[in-house]
C-alpha atoms as one frame of an Amber mdcrd trajectory, in Angstrom:
protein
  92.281 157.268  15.316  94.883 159.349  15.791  96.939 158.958  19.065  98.596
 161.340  21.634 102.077 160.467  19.412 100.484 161.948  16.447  99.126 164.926
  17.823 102.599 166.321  19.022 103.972 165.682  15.504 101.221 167.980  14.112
 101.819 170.863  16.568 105.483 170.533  15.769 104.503 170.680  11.976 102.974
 174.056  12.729 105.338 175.363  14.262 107.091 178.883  12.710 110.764 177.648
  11.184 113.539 179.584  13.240 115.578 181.678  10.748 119.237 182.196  11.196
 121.368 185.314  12.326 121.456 187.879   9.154 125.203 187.767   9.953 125.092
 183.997   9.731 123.328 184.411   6.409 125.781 187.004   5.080 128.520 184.861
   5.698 126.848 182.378   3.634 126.171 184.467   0.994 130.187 185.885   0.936
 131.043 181.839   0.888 128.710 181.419  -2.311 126.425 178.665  -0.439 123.147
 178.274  -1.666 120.431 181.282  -1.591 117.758 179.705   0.798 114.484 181.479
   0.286 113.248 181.896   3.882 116.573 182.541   5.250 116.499 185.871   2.771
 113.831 187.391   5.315 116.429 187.871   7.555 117.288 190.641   5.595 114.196
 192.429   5.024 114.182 196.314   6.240 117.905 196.069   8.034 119.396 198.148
  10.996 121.648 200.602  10.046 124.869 198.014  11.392 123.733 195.159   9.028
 123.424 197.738   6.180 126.817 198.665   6.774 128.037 194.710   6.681 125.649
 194.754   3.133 128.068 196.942   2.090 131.369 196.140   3.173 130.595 192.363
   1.814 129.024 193.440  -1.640 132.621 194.397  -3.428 133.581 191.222  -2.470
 130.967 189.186  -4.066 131.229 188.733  -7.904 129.019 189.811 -10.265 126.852
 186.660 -10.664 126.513 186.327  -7.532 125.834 190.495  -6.504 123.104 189.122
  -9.410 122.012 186.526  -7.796 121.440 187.901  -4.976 119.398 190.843  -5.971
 117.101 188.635  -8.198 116.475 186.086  -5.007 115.535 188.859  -3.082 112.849
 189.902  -5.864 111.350 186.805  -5.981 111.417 186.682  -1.865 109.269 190.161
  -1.876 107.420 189.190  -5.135 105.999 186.598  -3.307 105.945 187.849   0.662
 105.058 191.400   0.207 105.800 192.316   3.975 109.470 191.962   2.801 111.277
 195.371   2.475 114.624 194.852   0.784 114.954 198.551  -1.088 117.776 199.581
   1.371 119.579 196.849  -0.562 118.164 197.812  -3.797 119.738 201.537  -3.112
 122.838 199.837  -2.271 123.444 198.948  -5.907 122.336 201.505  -8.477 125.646
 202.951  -9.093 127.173 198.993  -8.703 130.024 198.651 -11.296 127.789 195.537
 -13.102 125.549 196.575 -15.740 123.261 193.202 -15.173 123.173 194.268 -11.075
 121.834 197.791 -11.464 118.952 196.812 -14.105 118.084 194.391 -11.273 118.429
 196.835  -8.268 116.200 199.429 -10.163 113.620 196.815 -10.852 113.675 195.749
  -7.141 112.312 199.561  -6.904 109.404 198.999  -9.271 106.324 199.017  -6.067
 108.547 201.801  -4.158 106.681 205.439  -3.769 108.966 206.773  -1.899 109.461
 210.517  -3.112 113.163 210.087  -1.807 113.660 207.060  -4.256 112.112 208.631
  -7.133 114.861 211.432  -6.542 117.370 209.177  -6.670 116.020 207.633  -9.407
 115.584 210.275 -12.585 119.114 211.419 -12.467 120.471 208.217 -13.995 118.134
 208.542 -16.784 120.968 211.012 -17.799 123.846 209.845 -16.116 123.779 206.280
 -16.073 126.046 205.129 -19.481 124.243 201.948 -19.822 120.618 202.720 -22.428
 119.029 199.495 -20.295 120.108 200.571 -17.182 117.971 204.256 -18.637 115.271
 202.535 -19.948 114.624 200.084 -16.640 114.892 203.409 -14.368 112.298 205.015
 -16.848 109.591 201.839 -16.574 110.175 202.259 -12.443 109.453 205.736 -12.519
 106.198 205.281 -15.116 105.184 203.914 -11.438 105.331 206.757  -9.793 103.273
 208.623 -12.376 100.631 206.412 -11.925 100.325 206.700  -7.895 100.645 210.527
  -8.884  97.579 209.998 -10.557  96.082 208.498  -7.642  96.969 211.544  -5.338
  99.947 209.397  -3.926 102.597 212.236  -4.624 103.088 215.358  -3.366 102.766
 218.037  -5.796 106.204 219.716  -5.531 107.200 216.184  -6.054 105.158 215.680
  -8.837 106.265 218.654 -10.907 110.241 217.410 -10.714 108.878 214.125 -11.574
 107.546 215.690 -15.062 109.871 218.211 -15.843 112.434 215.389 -15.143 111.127
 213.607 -17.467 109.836 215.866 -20.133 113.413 217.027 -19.912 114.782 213.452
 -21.254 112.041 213.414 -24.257 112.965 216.725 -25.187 116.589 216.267 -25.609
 117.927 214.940 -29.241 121.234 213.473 -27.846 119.477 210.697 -25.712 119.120
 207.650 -27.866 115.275 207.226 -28.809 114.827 203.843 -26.523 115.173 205.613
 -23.435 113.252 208.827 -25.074 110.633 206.375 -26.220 110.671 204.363 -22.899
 110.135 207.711 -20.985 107.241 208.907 -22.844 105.847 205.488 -22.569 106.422
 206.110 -18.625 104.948 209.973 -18.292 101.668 208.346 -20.819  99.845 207.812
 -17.886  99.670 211.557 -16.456  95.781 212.838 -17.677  97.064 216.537 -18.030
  96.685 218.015 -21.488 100.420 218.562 -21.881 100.950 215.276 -21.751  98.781
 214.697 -24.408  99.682 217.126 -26.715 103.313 215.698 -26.129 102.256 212.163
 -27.119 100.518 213.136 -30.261 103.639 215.433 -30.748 105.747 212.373 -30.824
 103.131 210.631 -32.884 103.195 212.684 -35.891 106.349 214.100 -36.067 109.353
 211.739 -34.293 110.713 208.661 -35.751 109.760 205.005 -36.155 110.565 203.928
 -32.349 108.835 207.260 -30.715 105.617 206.316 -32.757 105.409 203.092 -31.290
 106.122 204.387 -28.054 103.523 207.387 -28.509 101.087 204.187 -29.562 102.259
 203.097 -25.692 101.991 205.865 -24.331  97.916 206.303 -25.673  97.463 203.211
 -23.845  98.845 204.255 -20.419  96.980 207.660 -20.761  93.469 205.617 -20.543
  91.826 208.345 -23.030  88.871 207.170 -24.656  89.793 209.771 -27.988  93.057
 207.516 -28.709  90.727 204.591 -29.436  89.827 205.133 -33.205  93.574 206.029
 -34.139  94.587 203.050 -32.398  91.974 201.315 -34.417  93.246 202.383 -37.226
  96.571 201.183 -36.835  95.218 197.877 -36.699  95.800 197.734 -40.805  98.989
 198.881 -40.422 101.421 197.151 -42.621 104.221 196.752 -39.843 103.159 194.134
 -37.669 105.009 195.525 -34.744 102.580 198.543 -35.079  99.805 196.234 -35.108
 100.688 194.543 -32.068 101.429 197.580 -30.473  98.123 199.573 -30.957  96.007
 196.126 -30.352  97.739 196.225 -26.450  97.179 199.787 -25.915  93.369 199.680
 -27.344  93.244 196.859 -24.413  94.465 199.267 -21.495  91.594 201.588 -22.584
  89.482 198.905 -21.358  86.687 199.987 -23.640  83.820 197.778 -25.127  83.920
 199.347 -28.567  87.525 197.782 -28.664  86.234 194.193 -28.432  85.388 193.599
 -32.294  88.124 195.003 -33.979  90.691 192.813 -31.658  88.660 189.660 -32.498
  89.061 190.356 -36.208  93.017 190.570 -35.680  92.819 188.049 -33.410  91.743
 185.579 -35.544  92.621 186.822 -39.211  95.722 188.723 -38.781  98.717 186.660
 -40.283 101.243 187.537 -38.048 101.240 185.239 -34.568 102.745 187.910 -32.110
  99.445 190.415 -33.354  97.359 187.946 -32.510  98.691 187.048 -29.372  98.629
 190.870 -28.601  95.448 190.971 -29.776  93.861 187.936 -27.300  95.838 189.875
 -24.227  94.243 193.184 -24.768  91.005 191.146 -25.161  92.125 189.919 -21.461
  92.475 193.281 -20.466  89.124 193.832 -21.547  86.889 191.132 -20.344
């Protein structure tokens, strides 16, 4: 039986942990104490005078631990989505650490904030780093898709596009972040888009193939299926694992035999294991 004694220690056990000051947990941070997960939310959607502490501490922090920080406050809002830490995020896209900015612009990856995506597609030209480029691209392949879903305003959506079709057209960027941004528009259903995918298909080089195979994926057209089929046989395994993924984010049932063939008979292990995740995607 459980007495009176026993009781009070469960209601205590329920009770909500109290969670510091944000300026108490800023000073920790600045002293390089441990990050304590809960003690983060403090810092979730801050006031306009704790933004401005943000930023007079971050110079002062080094880069492992500007790092650090960032990538504790991903996981925090990976796994509490109430969090809102992209003032934070904004804080640090032009931050003098390669390593911090891939991580603030992947702290943007759920944002649809119009405001963020203008922020946003100027680095894909200005930024000097190509993975800084290529994370902002993957972000903003996010916003295409809640443009698909009517999310996005439609002035907002055309300087989204040209933005982008702007990067794929121009021969001085390096093909990663070309390839990376066609990968991104791919999931826009207007014809353009598709006549620019099978541009890059036929006629660019080796890395905007495989990101026009992407790209077939993320547009969800059922008439990419039998050319991504046909890659299947292709004699670069890369390819192969490529087009198997894609076929699987077309989600169709016509798909299904051809991946269990190279599931189980192609020779290379990273086609197969493409092959049993588009299979996933699938069932």
């Amino acid at each position: 039986m459980t007495n009176l004694h026993d009781d009070d220690e469960l209601e205590d056990d329920d009770e909500p942990v109290a969670l510091p000051a944000a300026g108490t947990v800023l000073d920790e941070i600045e002293r390089g104490m441990p990050l304590l997960p809960g003690q983060l939310h403090v810092l979730s959607e801050p006031s306009p005078d704790l933004l401005q502490r943000i930023l007079r501490m971050w110079p002062k922090l080094t880069p492992e631990r500007r790092r650090d920080v960032l990538a504790a406050l991903e996981h925090e809002a990976a796994e509490h989505s109430v969090l809102d830490f992209h003032r934070i995020y904004l804080s640090a896209l032009r931050d003098s650490d390669t390593a911090t900015r891939i991580l603030a612009v992947r702290g943007l990856f759920e944002e649809d904030r119009p405001e963020i995506m203008r922020l946003l597609l100027p680095m894909l030209a200005d930024d000097d780093s190509t993975d800084v480029r290529i994370e902002v691209a993957r972000t903003l392949g996010q916003f295409i898709l809640a443009m698909e879903f009517g999310l996005v305003a439609e002035d907002d959506a055309e300087t989204l596009i040209a933005g982008l079709r702007d990067v794929i057209d121009d021969v001085e960027q390096v093909d990663e972040v070309r390839g990376a941004v066609l990968v991104a528009l791919g999931a826009a259903s207007d014809e353009a888009t598709a006549e620019l995918i099978s541009e890059q298909y036929e006629t660019g080089s080796g890395t905007m193939k495989i990101a026009a195979l992407k790209a077939m994926g993320r547009n969800a057209s059922d008439g990419w299926l039998d050319l991504l089929i046909y890659h299947f046989d292709d004699e670069d395994p890369e390819v192969r694992a490529t087009a198997a993924e894609a076929a699987g984010l077309l989600l169709l049932d016509e798909a299904v035999s051809p991946l269990v063939m190279l599931a189980t008979e192609d020779k290379d292990n990273d086609v197969q294991v493409a092959a049993i995740k588009a299979l996933g995607e699938i069932a």
